[in-house]
LUMRO-304536 format. One record per residue (C-alpha): residue number from 1; residue in three letters; chain; x, y, z. Coordinates in pm, 1 decimal, always signed. Layout:
<nodes>
num NUM, residu Ala, chaine A, east X, north Y, up Z
...
</nodes>
This chain:
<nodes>
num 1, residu Unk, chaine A, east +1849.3, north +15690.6, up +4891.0
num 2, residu Unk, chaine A, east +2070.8, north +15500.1, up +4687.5
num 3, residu Unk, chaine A, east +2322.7, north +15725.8, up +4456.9
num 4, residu Unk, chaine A, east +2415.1, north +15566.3, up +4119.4
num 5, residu Unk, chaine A, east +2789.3, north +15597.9, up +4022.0
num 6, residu Unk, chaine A, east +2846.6, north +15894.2, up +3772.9
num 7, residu Unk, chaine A, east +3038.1, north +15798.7, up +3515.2
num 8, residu Unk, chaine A, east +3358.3, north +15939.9, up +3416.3
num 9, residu Unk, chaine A, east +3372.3, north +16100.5, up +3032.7
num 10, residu Unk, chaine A, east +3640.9, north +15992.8, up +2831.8
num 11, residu Unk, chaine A, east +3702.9, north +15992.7, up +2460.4
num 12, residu Unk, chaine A, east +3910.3, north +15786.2, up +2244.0
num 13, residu Unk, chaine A, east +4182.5, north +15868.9, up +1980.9
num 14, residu Unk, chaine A, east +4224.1, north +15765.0, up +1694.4
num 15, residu Unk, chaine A, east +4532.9, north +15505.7, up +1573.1
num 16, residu Unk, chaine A, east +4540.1, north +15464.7, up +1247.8
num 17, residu Unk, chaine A, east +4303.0, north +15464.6, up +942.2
num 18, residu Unk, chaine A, east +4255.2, north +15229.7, up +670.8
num 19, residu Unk, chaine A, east +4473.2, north +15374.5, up +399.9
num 20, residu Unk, chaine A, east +4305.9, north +15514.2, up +58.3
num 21, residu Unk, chaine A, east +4499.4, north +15201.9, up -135.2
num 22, residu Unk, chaine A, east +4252.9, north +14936.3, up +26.1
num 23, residu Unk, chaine A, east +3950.4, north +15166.1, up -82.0
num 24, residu Unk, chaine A, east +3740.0, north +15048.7, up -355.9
num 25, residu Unk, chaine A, east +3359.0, north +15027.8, up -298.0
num 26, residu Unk, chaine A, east +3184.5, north +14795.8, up -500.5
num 27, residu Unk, chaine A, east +2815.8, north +14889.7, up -525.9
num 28, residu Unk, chaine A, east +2712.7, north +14548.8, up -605.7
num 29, residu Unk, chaine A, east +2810.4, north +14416.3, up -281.9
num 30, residu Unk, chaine A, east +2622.4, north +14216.7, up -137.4
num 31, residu Unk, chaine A, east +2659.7, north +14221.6, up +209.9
num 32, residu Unk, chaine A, east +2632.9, north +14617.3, up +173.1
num 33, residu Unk, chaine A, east +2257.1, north +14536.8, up +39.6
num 34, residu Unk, chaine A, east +2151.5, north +14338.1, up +307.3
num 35, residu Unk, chaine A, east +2308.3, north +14518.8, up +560.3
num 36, residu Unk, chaine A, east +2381.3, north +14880.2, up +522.2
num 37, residu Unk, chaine A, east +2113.8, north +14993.6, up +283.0
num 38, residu Unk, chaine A, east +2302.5, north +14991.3, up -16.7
num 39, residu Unk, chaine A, east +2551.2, north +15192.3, up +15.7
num 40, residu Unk, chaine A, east +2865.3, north +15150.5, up -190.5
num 41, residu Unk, chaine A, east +3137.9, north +15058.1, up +132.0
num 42, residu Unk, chaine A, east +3470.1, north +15035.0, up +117.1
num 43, residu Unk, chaine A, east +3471.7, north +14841.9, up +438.6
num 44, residu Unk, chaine A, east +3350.1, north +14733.1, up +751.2
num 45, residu Unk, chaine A, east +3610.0, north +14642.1, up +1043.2
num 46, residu Unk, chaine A, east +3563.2, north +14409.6, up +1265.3
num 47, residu Unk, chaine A, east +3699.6, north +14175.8, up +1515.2
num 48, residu Unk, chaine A, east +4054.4, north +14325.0, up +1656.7
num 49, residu Unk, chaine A, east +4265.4, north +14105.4, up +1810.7
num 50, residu Unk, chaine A, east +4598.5, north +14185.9, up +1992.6
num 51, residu Unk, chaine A, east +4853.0, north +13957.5, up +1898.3
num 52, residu Unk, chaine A, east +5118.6, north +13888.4, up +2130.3
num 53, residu Unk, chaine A, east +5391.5, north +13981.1, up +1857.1
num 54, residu Unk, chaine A, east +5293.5, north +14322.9, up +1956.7
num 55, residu Unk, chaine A, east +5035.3, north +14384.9, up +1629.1
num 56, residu Unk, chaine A, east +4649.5, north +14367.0, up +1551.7
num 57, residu Unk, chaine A, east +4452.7, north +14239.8, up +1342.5
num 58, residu Unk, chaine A, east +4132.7, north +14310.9, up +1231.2
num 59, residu Unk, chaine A, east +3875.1, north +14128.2, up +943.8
num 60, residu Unk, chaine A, east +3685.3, north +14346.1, up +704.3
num 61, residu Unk, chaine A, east +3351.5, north +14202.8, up +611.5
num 62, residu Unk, chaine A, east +3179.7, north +14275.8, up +337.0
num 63, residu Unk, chaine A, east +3517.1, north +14233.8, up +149.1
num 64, residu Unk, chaine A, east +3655.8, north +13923.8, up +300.5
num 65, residu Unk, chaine A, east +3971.9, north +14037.7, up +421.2
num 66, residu Unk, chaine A, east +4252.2, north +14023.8, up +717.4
num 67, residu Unk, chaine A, east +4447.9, north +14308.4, up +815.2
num 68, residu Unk, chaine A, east +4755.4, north +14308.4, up +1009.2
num 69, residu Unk, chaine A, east +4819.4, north +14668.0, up +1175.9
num 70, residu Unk, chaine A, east +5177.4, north +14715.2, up +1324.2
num 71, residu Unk, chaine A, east +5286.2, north +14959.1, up +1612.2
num 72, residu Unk, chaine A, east +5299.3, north +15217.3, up +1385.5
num 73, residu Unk, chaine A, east +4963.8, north +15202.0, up +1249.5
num 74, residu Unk, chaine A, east +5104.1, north +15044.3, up +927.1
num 75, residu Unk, chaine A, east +4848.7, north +14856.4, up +688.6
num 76, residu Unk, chaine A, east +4905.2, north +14488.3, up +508.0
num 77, residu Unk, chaine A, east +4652.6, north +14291.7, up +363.8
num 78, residu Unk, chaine A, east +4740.4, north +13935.6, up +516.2
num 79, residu Unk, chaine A, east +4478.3, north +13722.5, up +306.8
num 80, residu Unk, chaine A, east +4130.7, north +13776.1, up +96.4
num 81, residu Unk, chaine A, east +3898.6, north +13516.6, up +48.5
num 82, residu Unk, chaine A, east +3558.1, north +13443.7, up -54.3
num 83, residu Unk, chaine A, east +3331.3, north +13501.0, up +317.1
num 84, residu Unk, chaine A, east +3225.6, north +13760.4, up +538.8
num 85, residu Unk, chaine A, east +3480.4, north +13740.4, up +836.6
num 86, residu Unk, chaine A, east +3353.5, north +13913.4, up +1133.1
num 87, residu Unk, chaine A, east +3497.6, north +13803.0, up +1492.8
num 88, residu Unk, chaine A, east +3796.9, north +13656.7, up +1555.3
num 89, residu Unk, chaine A, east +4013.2, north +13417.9, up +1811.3
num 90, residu Unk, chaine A, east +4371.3, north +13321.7, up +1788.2
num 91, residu Unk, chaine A, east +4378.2, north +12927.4, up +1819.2
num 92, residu Unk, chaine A, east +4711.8, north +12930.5, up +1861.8
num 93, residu Unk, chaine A, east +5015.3, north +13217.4, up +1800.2
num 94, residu Unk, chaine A, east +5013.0, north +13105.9, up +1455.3
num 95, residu Unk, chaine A, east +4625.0, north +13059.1, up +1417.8
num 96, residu Unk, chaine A, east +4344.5, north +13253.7, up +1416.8
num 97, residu Unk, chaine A, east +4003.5, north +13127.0, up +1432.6
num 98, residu Unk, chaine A, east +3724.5, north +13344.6, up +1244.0
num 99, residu Unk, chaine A, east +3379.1, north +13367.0, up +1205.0
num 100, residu Unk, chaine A, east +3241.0, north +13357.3, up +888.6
num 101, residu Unk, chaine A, east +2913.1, north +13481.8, up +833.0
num 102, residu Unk, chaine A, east +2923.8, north +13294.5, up +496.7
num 103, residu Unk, chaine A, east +3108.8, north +13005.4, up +592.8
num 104, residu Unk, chaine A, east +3076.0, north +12891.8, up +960.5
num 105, residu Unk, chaine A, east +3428.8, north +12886.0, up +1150.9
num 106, residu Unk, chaine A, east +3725.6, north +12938.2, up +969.3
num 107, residu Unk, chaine A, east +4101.6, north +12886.8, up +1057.0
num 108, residu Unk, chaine A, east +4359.2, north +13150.5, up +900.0
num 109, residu Unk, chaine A, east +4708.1, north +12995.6, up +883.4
num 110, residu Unk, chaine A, east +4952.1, north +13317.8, up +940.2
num 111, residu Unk, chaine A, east +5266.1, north +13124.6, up +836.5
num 112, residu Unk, chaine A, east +5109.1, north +13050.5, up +501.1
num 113, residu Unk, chaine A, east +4816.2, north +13250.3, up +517.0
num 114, residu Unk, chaine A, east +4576.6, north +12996.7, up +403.1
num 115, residu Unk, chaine A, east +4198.4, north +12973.0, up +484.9
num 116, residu Unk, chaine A, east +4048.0, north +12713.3, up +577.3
num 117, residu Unk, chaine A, east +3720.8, north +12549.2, up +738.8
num 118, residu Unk, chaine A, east +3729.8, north +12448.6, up +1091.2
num 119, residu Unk, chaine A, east +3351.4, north +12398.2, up +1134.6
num 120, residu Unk, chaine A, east +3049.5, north +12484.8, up +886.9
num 121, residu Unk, chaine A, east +2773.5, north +12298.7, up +1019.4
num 122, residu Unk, chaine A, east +2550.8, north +12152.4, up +1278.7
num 123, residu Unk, chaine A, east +2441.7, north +11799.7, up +1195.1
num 124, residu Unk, chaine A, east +2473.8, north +11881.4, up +849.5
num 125, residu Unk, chaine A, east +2257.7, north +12212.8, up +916.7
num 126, residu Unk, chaine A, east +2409.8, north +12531.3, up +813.2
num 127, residu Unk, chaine A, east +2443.8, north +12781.2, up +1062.9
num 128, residu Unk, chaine A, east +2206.2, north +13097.6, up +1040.1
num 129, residu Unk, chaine A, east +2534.1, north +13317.0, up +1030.9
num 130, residu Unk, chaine A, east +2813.2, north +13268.6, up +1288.7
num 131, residu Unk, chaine A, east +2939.2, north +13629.2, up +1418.7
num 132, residu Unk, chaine A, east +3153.9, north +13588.6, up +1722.6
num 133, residu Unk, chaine A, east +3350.9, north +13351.1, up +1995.1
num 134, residu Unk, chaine A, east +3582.0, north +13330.1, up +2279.8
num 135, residu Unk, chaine A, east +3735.0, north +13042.0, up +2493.5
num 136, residu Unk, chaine A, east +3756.9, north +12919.4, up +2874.1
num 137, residu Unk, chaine A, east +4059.4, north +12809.1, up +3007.3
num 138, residu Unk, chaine A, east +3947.2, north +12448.0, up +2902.9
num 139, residu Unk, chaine A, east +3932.5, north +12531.3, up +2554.8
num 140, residu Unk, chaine A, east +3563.6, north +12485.2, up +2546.2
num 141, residu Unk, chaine A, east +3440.1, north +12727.0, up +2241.8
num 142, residu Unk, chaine A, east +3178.5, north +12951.8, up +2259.0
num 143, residu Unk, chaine A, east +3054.5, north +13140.0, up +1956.5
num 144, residu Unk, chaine A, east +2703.7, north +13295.3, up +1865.9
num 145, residu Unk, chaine A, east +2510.8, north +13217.6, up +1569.9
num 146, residu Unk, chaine A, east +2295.5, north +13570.5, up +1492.7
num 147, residu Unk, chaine A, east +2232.3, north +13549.4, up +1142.0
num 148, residu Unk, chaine A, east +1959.2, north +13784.4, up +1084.6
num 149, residu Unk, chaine A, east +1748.0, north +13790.2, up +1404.2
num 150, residu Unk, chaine A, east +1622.0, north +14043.6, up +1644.4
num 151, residu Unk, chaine A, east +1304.2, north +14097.6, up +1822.4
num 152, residu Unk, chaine A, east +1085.7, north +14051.2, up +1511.6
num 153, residu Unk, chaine A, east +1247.9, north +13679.5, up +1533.4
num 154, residu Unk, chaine A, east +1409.3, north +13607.7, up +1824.6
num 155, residu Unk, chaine A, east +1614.7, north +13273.7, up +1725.5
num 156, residu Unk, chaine A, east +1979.6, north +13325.6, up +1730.1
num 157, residu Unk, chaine A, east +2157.1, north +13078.1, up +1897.5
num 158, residu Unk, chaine A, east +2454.3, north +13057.7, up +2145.2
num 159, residu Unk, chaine A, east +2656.0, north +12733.4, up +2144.0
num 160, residu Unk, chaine A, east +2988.0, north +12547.8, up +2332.5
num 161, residu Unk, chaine A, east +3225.3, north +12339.8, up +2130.4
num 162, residu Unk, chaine A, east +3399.1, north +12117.3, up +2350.1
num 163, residu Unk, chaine A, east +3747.9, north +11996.7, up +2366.9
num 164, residu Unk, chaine A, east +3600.6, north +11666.6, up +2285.7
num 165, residu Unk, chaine A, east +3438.0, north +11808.3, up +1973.1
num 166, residu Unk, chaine A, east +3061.9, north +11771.0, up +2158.2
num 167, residu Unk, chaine A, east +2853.2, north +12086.5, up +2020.3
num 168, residu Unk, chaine A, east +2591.8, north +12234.6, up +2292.2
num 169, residu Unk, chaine A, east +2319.8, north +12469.9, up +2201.1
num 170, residu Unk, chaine A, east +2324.5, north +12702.1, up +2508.1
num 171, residu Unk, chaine A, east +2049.1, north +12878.9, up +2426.1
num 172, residu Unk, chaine A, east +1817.9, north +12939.7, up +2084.3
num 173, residu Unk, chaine A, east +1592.3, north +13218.5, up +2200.6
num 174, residu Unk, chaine A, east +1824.4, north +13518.8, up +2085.3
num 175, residu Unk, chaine A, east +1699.3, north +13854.6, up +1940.1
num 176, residu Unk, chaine A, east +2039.8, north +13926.7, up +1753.1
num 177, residu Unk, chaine A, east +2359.3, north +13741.1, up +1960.9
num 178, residu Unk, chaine A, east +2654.5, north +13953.0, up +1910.0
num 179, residu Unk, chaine A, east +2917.7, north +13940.8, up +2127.3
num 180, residu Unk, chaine A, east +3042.2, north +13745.0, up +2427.7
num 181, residu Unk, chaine A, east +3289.8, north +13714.8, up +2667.6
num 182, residu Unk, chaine A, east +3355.0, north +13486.2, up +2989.4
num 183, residu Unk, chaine A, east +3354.0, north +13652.9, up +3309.2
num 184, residu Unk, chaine A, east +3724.8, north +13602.1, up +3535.4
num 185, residu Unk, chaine A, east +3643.4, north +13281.8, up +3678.7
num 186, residu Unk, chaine A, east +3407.2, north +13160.7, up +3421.1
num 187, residu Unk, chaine A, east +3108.3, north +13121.7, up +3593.8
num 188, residu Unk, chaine A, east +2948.6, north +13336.8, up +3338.7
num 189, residu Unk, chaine A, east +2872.7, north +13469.7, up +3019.1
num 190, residu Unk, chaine A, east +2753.9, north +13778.1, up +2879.7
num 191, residu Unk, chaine A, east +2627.0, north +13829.0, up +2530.4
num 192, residu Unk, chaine A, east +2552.5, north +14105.1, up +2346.4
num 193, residu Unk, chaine A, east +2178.9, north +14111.2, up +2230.8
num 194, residu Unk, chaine A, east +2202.2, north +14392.9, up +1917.8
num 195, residu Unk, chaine A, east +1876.1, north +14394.0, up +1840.9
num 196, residu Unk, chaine A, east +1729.2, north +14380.1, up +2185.8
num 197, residu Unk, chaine A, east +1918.1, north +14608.8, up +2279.6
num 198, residu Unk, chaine A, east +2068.9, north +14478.3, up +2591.8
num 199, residu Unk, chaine A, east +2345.4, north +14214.3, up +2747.6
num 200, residu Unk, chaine A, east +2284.4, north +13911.6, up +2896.4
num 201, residu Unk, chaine A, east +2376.8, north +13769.3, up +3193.8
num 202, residu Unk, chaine A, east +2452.2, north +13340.7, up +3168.0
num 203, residu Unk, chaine A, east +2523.6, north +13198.6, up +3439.4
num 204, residu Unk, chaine A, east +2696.3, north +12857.0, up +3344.1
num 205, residu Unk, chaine A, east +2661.6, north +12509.1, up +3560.8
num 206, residu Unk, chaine A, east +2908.3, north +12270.8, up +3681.0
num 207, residu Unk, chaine A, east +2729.2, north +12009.0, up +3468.5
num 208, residu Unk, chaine A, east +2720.6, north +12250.3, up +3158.2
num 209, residu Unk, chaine A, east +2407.4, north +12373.7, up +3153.6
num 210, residu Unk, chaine A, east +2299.5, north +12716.0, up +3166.4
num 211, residu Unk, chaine A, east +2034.6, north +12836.8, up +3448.9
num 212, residu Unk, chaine A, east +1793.2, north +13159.8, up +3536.5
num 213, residu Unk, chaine A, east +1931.7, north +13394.0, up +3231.5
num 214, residu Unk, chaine A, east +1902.2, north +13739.6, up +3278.1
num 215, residu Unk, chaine A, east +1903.1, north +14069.7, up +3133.2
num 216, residu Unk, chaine A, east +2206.5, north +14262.3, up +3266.3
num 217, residu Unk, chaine A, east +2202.3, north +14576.0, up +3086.0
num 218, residu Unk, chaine A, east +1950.7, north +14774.4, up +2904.5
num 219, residu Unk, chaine A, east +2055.0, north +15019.4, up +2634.1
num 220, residu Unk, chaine A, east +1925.0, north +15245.0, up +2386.0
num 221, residu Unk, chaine A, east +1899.9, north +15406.0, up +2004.0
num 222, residu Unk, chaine A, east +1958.6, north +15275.5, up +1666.1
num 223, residu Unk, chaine A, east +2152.9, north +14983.0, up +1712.9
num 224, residu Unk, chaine A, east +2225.2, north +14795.9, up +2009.5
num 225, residu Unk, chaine A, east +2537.8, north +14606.5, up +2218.7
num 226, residu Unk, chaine A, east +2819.9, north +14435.2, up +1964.6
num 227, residu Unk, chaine A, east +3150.9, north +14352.6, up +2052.7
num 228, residu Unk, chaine A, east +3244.6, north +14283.0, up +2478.9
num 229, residu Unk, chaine A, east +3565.1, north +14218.9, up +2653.0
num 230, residu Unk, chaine A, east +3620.1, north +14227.4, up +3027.1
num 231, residu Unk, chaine A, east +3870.5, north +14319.9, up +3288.8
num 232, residu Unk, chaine A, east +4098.1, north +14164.5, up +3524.9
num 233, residu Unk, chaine A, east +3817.8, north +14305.0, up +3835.7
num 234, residu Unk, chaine A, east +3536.1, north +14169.0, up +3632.3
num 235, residu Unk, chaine A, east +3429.0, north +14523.2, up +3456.7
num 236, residu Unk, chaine A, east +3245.3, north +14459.1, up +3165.1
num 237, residu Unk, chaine A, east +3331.2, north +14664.4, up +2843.2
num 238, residu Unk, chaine A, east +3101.6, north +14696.0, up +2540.1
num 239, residu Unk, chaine A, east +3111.1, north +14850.1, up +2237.4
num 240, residu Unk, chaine A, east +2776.1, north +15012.8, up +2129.8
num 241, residu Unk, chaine A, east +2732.0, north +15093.9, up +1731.1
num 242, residu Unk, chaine A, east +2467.9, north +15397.5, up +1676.9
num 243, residu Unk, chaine A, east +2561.8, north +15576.3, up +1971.3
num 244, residu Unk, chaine A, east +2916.9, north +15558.1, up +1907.3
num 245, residu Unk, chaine A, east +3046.8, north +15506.0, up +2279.6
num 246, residu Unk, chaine A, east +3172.5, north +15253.7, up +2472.2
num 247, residu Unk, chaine A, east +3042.8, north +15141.2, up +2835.5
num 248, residu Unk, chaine A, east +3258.7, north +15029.6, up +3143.3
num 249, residu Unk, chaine A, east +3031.2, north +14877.9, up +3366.6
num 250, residu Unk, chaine A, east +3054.6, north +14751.9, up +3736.7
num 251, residu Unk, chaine A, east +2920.9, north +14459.4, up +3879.2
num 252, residu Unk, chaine A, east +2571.9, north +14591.3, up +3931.7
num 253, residu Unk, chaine A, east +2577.1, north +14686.3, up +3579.9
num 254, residu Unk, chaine A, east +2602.8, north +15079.2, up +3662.9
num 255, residu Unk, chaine A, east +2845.1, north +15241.1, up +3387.2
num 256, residu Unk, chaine A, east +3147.3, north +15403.6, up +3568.4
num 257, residu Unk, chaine A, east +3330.2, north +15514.2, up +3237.7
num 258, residu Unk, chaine A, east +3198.6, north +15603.1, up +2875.6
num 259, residu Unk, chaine A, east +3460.4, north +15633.4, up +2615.3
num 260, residu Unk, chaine A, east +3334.1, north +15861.0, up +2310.2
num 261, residu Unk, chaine A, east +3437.5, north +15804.4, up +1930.3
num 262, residu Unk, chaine A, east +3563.5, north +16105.8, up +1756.4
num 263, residu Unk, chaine A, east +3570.9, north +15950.0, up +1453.7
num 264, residu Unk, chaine A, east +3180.5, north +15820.2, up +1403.6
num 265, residu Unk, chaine A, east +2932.7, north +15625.7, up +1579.4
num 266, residu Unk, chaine A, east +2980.4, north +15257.2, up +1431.9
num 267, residu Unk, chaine A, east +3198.3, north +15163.9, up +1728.3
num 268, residu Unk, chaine A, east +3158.1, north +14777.6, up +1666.4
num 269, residu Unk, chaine A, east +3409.2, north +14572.1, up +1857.8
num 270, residu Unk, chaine A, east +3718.9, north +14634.4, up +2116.2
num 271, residu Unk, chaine A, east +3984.0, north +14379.1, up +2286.0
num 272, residu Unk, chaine A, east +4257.3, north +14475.4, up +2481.6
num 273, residu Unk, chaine A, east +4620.1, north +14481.2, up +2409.2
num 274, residu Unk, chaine A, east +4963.5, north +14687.7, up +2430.1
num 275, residu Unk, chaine A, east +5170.6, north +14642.8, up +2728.9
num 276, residu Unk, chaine A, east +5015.2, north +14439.5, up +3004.9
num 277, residu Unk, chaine A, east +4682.5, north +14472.3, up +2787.4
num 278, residu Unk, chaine A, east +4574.9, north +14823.5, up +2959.1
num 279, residu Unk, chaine A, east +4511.4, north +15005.5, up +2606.3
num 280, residu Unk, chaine A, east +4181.4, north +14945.3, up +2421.7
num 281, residu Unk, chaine A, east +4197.3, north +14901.7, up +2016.2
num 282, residu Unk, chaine A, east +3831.1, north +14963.8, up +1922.9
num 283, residu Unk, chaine A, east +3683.1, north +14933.1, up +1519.4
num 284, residu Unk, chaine A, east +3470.2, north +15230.4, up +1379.7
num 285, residu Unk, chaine A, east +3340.5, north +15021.9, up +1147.7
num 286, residu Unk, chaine A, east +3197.2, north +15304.9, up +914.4
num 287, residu Unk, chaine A, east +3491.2, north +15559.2, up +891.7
num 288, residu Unk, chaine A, east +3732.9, north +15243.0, up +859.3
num 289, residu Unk, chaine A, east +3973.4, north +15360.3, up +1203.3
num 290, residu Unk, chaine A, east +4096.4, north +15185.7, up +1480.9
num 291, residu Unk, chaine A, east +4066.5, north +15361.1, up +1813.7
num 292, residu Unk, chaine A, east +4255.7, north +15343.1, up +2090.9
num 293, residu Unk, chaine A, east +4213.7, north +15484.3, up +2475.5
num 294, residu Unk, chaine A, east +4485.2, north +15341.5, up +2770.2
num 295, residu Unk, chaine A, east +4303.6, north +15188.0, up +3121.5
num 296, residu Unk, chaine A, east +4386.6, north +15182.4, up +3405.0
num 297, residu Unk, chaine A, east +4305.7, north +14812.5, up +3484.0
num 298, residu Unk, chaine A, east +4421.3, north +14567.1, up +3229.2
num 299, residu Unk, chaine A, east +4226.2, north +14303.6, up +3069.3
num 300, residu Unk, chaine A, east +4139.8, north +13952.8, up +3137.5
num 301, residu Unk, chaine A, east +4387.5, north +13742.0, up +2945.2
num 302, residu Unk, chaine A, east +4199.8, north +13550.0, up +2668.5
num 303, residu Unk, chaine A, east +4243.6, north +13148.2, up +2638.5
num 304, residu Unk, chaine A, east +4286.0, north +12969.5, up +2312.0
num 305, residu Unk, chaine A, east +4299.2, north +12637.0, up +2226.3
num 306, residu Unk, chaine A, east +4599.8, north +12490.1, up +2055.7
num 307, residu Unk, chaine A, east +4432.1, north +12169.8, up +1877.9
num 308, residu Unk, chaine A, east +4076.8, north +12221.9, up +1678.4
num 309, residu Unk, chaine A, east +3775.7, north +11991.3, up +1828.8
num 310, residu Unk, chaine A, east +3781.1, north +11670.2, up +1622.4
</nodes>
């Protein structure tokens, strides 16, 4: 008989909080109507990134706002703008690359802290609503477009920018594309289906195509797969909203660790960072905290892309 891997328990700590100051639910949000029910939120973080300076930052959605977090767990509000930022990439040390549910892709200047659009539409189509991206070594872009699909309409869309500024749909038969991330050697991508509940595996061609697309990883409850990173051995890491938990996983997709939340089940995103990227900084979206939990492998460094595609 064939033994799975039991997994080894873990839970997370919590690193800081939003502080009280940056509180104020508005009732009449909208994003909080289409998206959480109603409820009056005072946020909704998402999209860490670990910024080589030694900080992270960290969008808040329905608000439109960038956070920078220091070593300390300190709080500053870097920029807020009209959108709904939700992932995020740095372009550059001095450039991060967001996107916008509202908007499309956005750049964020951190010298000046302006916003401003990097790429809104598709053939003069608006996107259904961008949610996340990361880069190969090339700085080919690849970002999902979820907007609000799932398995009662299964078209969200994965796409490649190129260098050359070429945009490839990847694939357009989505139930709710969340996030992605680029296996070690790039021969694949996984992305997060939320609403189906599941990753996928993408293997990706020499001439840029994608081939025989399969389902990696099956899930389960309320709300499925969101943010993914991935390790220097190729262990894939997602975050898993509703169940509050996060799931190391091997290459034949068996978990071998499951970090816990202790501060609420909205665990929406996680990248690595800290010294030699072996701690985890993961967003509990509801309770507004950042997580943290150390590895013992380190993550796969993360490519960027110094000029935008044309």
């Amino acid at each position: 008989m064939i033994s799975l891997t039991q997994p080894e328990i873990r839970q997370a700590e919590v690193f800081s909080r939003l502080p009280d100051r940056f509180r104020k639910p508005d009732p009449a949000n909208a994003w909080s109507a289409a998206n959480r029910g109603g409820q009056a939120v005072d946020s909704f973080l998402e999209g860490p990134v670990w910024h080589p300076s030694g900080c992270l930052y960290v969008t808040d959605i329905p608000y439109g706002r960038i956070f920078r977090v220091d070593r300390q767990g300190e709080w500053e509000l870097i920029v807020q703008y009209q959108g709904e930022p939700n992932g995020m990439k740095l372009l550059d040390e001095d450039t991060l690359l967001i996107t916008d549910y509202q908007n499309g892709l956005m750049k964020l200047s951190l010298k000046d802290r302006s916003v401003t659009p990097w790429l809104t539409r598709r053939n003069s189509e608006s996107f259904k609503g961008v949610n996340d991206l990361t880069f190969d070594r090339q700085g080919n872009l690849y970002f999902t477009d979820q907007g609000q699909t799932g398995l009662h309409d299964p078209t969200g869309r994965v796409y490649r920018l190129s260098v050359d500024g070429r945009l490839d749909l990847l694939l357009d038969n989505c139930p709710s594309p969340n996030g992605l991330v680029l296996s070690p050697d790039e021969s694949l991508l996984y992305v997060a289906m939320t609403r189906g509940n599941c990753i996928w595996r993408v293997p990706l061609q020499k001439d840029g195509s994608v081939s025989k697309v399969g389902q990696f990883f099956t899930s389960h409850g309320p709300s499925g797969p969101d943010g993914l990173a991935i390790n220097t051995e190729g262990e894939l890491l997602i975050a898993n909203p509703g169940l509050g938990r996060l799931w190391l996983l091997n290459a034949m997709a068996e978990p071998i660790q499951i970090i816990i939340s202790p501060a609420g089940r909205s665990t929406t995103n996680v990248c690595y960072g800290g010294a030699e990227r072996r701690r985890l900084f993961i967003t509990e979206s509801v309770t507004g905290s950042i997580l943290t939990c150390d590895m013992a492998v380190p993550g796969a460094a993360l490519s960027a892309r110094s000029t935008p595609a044309s």
